[in-house]
C-alpha positions as CSV (number, residue, x, y, z in Angstrom):
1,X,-16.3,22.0,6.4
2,X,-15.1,21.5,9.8
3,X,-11.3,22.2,10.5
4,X,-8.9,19.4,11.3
5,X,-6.9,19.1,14.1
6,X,-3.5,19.1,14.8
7,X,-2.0,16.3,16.9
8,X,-0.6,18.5,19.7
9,X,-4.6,19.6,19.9
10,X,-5.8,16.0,20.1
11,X,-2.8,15.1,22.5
12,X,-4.3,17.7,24.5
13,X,-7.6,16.8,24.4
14,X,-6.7,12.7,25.4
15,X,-4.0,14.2,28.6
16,X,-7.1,16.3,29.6
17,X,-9.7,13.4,29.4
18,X,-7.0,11.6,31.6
19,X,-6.6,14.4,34.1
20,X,-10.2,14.6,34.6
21,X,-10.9,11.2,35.3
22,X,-7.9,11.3,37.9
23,X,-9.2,14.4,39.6
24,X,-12.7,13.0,39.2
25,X,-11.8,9.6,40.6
26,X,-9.7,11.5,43.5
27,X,-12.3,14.4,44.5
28,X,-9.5,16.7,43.2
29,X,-11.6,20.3,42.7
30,X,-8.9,21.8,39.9
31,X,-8.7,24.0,36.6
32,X,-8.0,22.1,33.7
33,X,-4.6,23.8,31.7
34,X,-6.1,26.2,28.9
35,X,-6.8,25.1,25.5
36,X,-3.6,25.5,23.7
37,X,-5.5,27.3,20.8
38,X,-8.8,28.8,19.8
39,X,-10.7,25.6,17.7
40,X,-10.4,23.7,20.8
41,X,-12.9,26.6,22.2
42,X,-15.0,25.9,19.3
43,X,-18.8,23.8,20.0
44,X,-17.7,20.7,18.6
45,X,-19.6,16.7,19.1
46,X,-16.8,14.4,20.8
47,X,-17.1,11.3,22.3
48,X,-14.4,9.5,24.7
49,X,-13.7,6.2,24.8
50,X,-12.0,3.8,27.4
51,X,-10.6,0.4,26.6
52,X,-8.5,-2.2,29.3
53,X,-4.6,-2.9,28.4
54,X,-3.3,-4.6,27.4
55,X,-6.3,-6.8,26.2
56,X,-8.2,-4.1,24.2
57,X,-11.8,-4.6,25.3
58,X,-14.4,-2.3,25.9
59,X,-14.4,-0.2,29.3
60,X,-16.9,3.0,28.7
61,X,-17.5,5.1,26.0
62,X,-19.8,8.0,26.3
63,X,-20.4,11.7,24.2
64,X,-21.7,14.6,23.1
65,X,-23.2,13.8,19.4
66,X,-24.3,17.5,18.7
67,X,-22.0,20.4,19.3
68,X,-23.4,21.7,22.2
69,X,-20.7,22.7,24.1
70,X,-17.2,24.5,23.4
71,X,-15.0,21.0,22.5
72,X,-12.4,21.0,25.7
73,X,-15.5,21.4,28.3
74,X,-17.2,18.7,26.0
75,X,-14.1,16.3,26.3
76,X,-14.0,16.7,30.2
77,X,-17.6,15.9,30.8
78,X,-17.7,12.9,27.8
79,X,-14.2,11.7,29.9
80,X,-15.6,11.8,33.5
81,X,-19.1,10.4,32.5
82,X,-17.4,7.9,30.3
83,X,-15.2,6.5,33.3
84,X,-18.3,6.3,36.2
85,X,-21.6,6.9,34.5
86,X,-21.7,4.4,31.7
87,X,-24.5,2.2,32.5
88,X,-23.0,-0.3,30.8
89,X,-20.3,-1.1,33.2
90,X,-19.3,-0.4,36.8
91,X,-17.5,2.4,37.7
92,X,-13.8,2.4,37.5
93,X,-12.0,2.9,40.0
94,X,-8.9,4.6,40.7
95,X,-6.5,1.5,40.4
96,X,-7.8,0.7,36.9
97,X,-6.8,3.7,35.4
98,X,-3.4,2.8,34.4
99,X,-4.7,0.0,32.7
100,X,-7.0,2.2,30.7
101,X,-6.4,3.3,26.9
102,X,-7.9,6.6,26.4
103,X,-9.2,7.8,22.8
104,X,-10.9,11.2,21.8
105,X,-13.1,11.4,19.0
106,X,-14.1,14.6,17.5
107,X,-16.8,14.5,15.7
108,X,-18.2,16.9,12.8
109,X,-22.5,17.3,12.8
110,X,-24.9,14.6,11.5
111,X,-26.0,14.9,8.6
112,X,-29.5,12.8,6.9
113,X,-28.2,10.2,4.5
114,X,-31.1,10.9,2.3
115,X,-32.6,8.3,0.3
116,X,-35.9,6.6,-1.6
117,X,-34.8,2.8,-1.2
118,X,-33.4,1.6,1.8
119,X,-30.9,-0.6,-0.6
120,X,-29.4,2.9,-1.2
121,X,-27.7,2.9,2.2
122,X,-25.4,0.4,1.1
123,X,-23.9,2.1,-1.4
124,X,-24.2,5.8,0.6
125,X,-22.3,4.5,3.7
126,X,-18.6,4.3,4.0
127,X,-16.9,1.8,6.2
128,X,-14.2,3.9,8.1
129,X,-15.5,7.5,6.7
130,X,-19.0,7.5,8.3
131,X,-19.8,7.1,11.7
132,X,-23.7,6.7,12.0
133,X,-27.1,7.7,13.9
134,X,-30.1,6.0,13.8
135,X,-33.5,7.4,14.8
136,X,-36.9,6.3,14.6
137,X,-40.0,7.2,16.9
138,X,-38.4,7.2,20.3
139,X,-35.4,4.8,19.7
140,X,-32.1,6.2,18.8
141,X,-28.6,4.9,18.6
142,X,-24.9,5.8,17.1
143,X,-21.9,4.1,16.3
144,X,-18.3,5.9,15.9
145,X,-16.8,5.3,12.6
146,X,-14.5,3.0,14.4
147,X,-16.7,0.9,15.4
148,X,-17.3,-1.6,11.9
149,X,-13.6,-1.1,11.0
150,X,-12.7,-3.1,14.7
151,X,-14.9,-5.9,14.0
152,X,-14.5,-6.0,10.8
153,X,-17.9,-5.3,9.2
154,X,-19.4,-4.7,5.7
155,X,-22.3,-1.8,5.5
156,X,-25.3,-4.5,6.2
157,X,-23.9,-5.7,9.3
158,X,-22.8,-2.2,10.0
159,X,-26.5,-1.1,9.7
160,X,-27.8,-4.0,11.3
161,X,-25.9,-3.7,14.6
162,X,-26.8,0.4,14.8
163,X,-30.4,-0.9,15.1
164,X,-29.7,-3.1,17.7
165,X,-27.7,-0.6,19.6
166,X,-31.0,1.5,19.2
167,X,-32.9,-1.4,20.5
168,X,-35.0,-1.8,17.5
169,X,-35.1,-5.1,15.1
170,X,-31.9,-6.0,13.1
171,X,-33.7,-5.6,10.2
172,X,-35.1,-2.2,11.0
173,X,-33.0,0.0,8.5
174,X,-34.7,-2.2,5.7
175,X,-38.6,-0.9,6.6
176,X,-37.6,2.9,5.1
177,X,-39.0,4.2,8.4
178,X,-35.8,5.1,10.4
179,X,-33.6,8.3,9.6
180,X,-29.9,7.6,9.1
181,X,-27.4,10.8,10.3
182,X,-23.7,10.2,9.5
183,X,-20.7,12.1,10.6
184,X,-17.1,11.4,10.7
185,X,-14.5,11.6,13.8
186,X,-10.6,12.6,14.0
187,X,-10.1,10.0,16.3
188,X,-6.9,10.7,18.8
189,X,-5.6,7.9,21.4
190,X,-3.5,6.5,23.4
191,X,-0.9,3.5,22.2
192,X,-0.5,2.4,26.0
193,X,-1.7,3.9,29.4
194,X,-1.0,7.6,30.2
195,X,2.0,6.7,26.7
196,X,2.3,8.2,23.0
197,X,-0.7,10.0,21.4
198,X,-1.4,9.3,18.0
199,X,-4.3,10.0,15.4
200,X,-5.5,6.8,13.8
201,X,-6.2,6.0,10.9
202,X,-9.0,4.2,9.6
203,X,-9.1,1.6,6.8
204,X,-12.2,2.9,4.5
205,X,-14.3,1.5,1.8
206,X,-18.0,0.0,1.5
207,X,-17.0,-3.6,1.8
């Protein structure tokens, strides 16, 4: 079981996925403050995501699923690659950032949602607990557990929408040929630009 954070470690974790896209965005070359305890040192999956302000729309979101590096080093590169590398969108720019929302999401490992029928996956997955993975031949995808609860999902649509985000058919998850990971996320972020840190809470349930 993965240890929870405390707010002053995901406050740090959002201020330093700020700071690095600065410094990034400025060509400042500069050592980021040290973790302000040991877990943060810890290999740890974490994903950072940007949104505009005050009109909350999608700006760059990019991670580490797996923990494959120690969590504050994760959160610098997810920030900086979030903010100029996600192909998705151009890269900011300097003048944007403080109309950016920053959130941190630290994820625990993927696990296989096992299962005989794919009709089990409705009752297996739940909304606002489990973010998901999908992977079949070479397609993959993953949505954070936030993901459903902000548009509002049930578990079919939920599933339907991580197979297009892997590129495959809607109806993929329903063929029994795909392997479903989930995880969950303690999800840290900001309430306005460079303002308050909170963690949020998520609404959960199957739906």
């Amino acid at each position: 079981m993965e240890k929870l954070l405390s707010l002053e470690e995901g406050r740090y974790l959002v201020r330093l996925a700020r700071q690095a896209i600065y410094n990034n965005l400025r060509g400042i070359i500069a050592e980021p403050p040290p973790p302000p305890s040991e877990r943060l040192k810890e290999k740890r999956g974490v994903f950072v995501t940007l949104y505009t302000y005050p009109v909350k729309d999608l700006r760059g979101c990019i991670g580490f699923p797996l923990p494959t590096l120690p969590l504050h080093e994760a959160t610098i590169q997810a920030a900086i690659s979030s903010a100029i590398h996600d192909p998705r969108f151009n890269p900011l720019e300097i003048d944007e950032l403080k109309n950016i929302i920053i959130e941190v999401s630290v994820l625990t490992p993927p696990e296989e949602i096992v299962y005989r029928d794919p009709r089990e996956l409705l009752e297996k997955i739940n909304i606002g607990r489990d973010g998901l993975i999908i992977k079949s031949g070479p397609y993959s995808g993953l949505l954070l557990p936030q993901v459903p609860v902000e548009f509002n999902w049930n578990v079919e649509e939920y599933l339907i929408h991580l197979c297009l985000k892997a590129g495959l058919e809607a109806t993929h998850w329903l063929k029994g040929k795909a392997k479903i990971y989930r995880f969950t996320a303690q999800i840290f972020r900001e309430l306005e630009p460079n303002g308050e840190i909170v963690e949020e809470e998520l609404k959960m349930g199957r739906f």
